[in-house]
N, C-alpha and C positions, 0 to 999 in steps of 0.2 A: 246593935244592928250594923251589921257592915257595910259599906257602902260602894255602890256599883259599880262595877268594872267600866260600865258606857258614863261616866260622869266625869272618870280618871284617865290623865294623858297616859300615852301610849309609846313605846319605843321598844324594839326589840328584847331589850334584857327587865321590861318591867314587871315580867311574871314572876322574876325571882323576889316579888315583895307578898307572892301566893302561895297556901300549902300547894307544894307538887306532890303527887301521888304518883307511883310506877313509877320514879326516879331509880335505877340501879345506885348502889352505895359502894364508892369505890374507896379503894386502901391508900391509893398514892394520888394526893387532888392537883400534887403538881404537873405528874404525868398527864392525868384530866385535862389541866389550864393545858399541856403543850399541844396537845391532842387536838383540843378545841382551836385554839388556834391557828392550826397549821388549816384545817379543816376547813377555815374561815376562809382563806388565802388561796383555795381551788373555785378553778371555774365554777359557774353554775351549771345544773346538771339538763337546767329547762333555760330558755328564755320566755321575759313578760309576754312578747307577742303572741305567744303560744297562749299562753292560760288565760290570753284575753279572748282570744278564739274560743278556747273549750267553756266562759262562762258565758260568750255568746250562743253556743249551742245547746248549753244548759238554757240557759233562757228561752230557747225555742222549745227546748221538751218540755217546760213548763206551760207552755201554750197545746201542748200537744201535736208540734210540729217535726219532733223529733223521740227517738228512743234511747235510754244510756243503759247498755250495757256493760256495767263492771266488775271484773273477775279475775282471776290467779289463787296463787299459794296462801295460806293461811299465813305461812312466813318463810319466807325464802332463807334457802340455805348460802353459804358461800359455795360449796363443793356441785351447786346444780348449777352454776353459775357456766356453764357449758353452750355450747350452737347448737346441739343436736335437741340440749331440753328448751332452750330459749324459744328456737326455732317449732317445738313443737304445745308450748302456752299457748305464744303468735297463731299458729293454723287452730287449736280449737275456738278461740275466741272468732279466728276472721269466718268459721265455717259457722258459728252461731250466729254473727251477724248478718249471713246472707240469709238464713235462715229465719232470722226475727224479718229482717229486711223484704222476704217475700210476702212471710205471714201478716205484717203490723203496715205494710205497701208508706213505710216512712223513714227518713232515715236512721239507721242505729249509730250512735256518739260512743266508738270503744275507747276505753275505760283499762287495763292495766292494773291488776294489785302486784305491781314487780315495779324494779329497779327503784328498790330503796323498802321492801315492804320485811325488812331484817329486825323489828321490834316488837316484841311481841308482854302484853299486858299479861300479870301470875294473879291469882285469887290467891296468894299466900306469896312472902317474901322467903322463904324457906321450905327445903324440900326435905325428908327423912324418909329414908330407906334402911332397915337393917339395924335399928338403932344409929345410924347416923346421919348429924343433919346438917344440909349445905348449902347455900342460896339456889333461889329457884332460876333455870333457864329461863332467861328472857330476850333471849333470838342471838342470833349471830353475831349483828353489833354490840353486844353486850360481853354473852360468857360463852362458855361453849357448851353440848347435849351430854356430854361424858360425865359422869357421876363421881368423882375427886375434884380434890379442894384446889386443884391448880387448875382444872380445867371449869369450874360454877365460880371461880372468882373475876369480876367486873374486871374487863382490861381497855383502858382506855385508846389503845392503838387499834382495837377492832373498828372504833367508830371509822378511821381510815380505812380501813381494807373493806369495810362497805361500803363507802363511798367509790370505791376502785369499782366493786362487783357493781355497783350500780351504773355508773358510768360505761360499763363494758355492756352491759346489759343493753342500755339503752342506746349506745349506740350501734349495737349489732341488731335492734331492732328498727332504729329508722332507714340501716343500710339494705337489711331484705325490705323493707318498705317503700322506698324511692326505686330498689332492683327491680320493683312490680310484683312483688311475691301478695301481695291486696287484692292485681289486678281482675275484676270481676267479670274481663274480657275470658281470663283463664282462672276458673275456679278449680277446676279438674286437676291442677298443680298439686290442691290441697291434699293428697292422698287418702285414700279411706281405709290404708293399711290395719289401722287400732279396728275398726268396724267387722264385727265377728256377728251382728244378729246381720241377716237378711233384709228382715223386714224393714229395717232402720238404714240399713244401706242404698235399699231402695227407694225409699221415700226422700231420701236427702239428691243423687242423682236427678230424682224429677225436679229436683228446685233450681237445684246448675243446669239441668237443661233448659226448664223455663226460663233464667234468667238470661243461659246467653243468648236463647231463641229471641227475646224481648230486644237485648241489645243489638242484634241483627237485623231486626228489622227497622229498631230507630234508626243507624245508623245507614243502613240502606234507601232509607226515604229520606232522611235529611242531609244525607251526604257528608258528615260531619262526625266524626271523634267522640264519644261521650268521655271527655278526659275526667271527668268526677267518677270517673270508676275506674279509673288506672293506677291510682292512689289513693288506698282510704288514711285517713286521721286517723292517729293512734294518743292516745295521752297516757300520763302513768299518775298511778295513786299510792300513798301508802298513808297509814294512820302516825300522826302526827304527836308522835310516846315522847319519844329520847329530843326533851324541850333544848337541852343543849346543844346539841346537833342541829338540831330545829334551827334554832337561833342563830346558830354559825354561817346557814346557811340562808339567813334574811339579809334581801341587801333592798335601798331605797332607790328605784328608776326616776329618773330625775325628768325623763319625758312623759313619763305616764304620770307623776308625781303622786306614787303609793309604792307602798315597803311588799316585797313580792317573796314570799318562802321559793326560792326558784333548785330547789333540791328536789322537787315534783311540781304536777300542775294540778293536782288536787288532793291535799292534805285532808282528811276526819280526822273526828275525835270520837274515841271509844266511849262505852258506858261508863267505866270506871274513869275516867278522868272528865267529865259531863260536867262538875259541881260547877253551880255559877262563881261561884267564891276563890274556884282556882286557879292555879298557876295555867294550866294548857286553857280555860277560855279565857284568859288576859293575853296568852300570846295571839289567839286564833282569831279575836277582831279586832288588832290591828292588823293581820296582811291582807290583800288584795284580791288573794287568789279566793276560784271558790273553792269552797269546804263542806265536810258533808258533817252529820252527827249520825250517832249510831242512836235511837229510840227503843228501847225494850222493857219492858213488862213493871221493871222497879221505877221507873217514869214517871211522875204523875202529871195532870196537864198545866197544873200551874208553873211546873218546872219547866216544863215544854216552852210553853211560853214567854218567859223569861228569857231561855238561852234565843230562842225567834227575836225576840227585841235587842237582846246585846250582841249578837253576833252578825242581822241586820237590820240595822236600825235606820237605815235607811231605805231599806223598801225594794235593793236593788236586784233588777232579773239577772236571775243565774246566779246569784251569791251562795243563793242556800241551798242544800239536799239531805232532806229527814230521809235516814236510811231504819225503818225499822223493820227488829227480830224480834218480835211476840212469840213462834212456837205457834204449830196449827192446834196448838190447845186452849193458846189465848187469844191467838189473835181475833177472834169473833168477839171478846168482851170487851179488850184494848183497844184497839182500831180505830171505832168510828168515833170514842170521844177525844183520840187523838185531832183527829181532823177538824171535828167541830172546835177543840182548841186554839187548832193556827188559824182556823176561818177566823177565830173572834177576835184574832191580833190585827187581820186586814194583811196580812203579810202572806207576797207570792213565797212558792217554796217548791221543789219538785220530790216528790213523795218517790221511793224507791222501796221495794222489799228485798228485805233479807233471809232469803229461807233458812239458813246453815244456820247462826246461832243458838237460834231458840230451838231447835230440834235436835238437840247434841244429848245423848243418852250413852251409857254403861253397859255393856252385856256383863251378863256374870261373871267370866271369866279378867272382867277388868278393863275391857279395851271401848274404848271411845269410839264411838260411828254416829251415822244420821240415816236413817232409812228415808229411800227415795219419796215410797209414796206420802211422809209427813210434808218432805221438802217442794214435791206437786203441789199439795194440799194445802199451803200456805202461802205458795203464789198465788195460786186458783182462787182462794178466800180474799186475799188481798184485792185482786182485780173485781170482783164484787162486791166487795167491801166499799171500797173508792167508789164505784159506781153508782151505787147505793146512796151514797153519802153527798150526790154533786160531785166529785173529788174526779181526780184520776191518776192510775199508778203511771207514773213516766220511767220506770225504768226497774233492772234487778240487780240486785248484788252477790253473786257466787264464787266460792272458793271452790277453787277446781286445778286441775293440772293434766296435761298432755301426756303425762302418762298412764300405763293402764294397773292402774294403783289395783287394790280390791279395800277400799276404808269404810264407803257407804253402802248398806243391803239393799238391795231389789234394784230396781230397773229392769230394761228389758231383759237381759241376762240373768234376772232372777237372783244376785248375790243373795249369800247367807252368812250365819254366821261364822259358821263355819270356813269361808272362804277368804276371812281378813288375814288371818295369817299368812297366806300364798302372798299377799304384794302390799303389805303394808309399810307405809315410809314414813309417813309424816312424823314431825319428834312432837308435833303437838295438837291440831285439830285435823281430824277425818276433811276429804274432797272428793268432791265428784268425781271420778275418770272421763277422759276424752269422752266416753260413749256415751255416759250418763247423761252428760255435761249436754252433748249435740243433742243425744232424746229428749233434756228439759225444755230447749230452746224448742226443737218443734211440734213438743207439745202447748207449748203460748204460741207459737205460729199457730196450731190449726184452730187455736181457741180463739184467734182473733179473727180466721176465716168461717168460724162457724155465728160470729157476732155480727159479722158483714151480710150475712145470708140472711139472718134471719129477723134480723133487726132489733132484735133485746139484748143485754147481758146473759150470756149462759154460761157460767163457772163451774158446773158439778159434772161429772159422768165422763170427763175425758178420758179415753182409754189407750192404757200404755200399747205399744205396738208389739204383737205378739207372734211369733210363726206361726 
């Protein structure tokens, strides 16, 4: 029997005493050490102050005082590493958030899967194509998408060059951020250019004019600034793969006195690397920061609960966020005995769904998508599910991106299958587009305004927005 990671001291490089899984396997380990090194020796990309902020806010949507919305690319590229795509992540997230922000009347905690979300987990360490086989793509910090052997081989100076795109990333987002591009005095900045149905362009219009009608008038009677709307909080995420880079970029704040992954302010841990036994949860309790886990269907609750006691085992608000992707096929069977599992640990937690994983499907002709109506359908179930259960969801997790992809079927627009070919980019999971993305958000908006009417849970029967 092995014995427990919460028993065993803790130090940044102790996980290398654990199998690591989804490690890349590199050719030259010296290039690796110089790599990691250098790597070690750059700024940090966050400061603690910050991610002590975003687990106090975590801690509030765990009381139900706030909402976290977290969302971007499945895995970012270097080459999108642009102001024009940055710029346009940034606007559908902050147009979702006014949006939850009208419907859920509380505030939404944004969330970032960018600057730094370059690692991407393979269900096979090798790819074959054509009779030839070559290590799998595993994001930009690793290899690169091109299918030869100089371009699928592990290069350890990528880990720098995403550190670069991150850093740029992230700093050209907190600069439109402090410029006021947030400001909720002016939502109408946000363009509705991408917005091609009607219906949805119109229904988004009456939220920005409610809301700046609403700031108009507080502002008018109280004679006073609402400066909490002149800048919203932005944080970034990304799943916490590549343990070396991980670790290079763990340093010990000696005022806070805790060891702080300060490469992001809120590090997961995927399914495949979940094992309590391994390398990525020996590194994830010991830092400071919070951290989410991904929850899906090969789960069971006894596992559940284990990873709840060693990752907080002290009990503390805001440390944790169970992210599960069940699939609207399971999540009605999985779900509730999840819940009742963390209930029986005593441990707070803030529940978040995942609609994109578990509803990732094949069309015939080969090509990976999610159809809208599963990925409604498994918020929708979730929010009464939780309900149901005493529980409640504080928050959603979606990959998505500002541009106007075509990867996922239906929405309002009606994609088909036919129509992924016109704008498909991703090199590895399907996303919403801007449109989808804002339709998901105010379809939980109105289902939070139809729960306030009426005074029950109603999760079934919302209807997509239609000309």
């Amino acid at each position: 029997m092995s014995k427990s990671p919460a028993l065993t001291s803790w130090h940044p490089a102790s996980w290398h005493s654990r199998p690591a899984t989804q490690q890349p396997k590199y050719p030259d380990s010296q290039a690796l050490e110089r790599a990691v090194a250098s790597l070690s020796r750059l700024p940090p990309l966050v400061v603690s102050w910050e991610v002590e902020a975003l687990r106090a806010k975590l801690g509030q949507a765990q009381r139900g005082e706030q909402f976290l919305l977290q969302g971007g690319d499945c895995a970012e590229s270097f080459e999108d590493c642009e102001s024009d795509n940055i710029a346009k992540r940034l606007k559908v997230l902050l147009q979702m958030s006014l949006v939850l922000l009208q419907g859920l009347k509380k505030p939404i905690i944004r969330v970032g899967r960018f600057a730094g979300q370059y690692a991407k987990p393979r269900s096979a360490d090798t790819e074959t194509r054509g009779g030839v086989t070559l290590p799998s793509y595993r994001g930009d910090n690793v290899n690169r998408p091109g299918f030869t052997a100089a371009e699928r081989e592990p290069d350890p100076e990528l880990l720098l060059r995403g550190y670069e795109r991150a850093s740029l990333t992230l700093n050209f987002v907190r600069a439109l951020i402090d410029g006021g591009f947030a400001d909720l005095h002016h939502p109408e900045y946000w363009d509705l250019s991408f917005l091609r149905h009607a219906a949805l362009r119109d229904a988004y219009q009456k939220i920005v004019d409610s809301i700046a009608e609403s700031l108009d008038f507080f502002e008018s009677m109280s004679g006073q600034r609402v400066h909490a709307a002149t800048r919203g909080d932005f944080y970034t995420s990304h799943e916490g793969l590549h343990l070396l880079s991980e670790q290079a970029q763990t340093r010990y704040i000696e005022r806070q006195k805790h060891w702080y992954n300060l490469s992001t302010h809120m590090p997961w841990i995927g399914m495949r690397t979940a094992n309590i036994d391994g390398a990525h949860i020996e590194y994830f309790r010991g830092i400071a920061n919070p951290i989410g886990v991904k929850v899906g269907a090969v789960m069971s609750a006894e596992w559940l609960q284990e990873l709840v006691q060693v990752l907080n085992p002290q009990n503390e608000p805001g440390r944790l966020t169970l992210v599960h992707r069940f699939g609207v096929k399971d999540i009605e069977q999985r779900l509730p005995a999840m819940i009742r599992a963390v209930r029986a640990t005593g441990s707070q937690v803030l529940w978040v769904c995942d609609p994109m994983h578990g509803n990732t499907e094949t069309t015939a002709g080969g090509v990976k998508t999610r159809r809208f109506d599963n990925i409604l359908g498994e918020v929708e179930a979730a929010f009464r599910i939780h309900e149901e259960e005493g529980s409640m969801l504080g928050g959603v997790h979606i990959e998505l991106t500002g541009e106007d992809v075509t990867e996922c079927i239906g929405g309002a627009r009606g994609l088909a299958e036919a129509d992924l070919a016109r704008a498909y980019r991703s090199p590895v999971d399907p996303r919403l587009n801007a449109e989808q993305a804002l339709e998901l958000a105010m379809l939980i908006a109105r289902r939070a305004g139809a729960n306030r009417r009426t005074g029950f849970p109603q999760a079934r029967g919302l209807a997509t927005p239609r000309g």
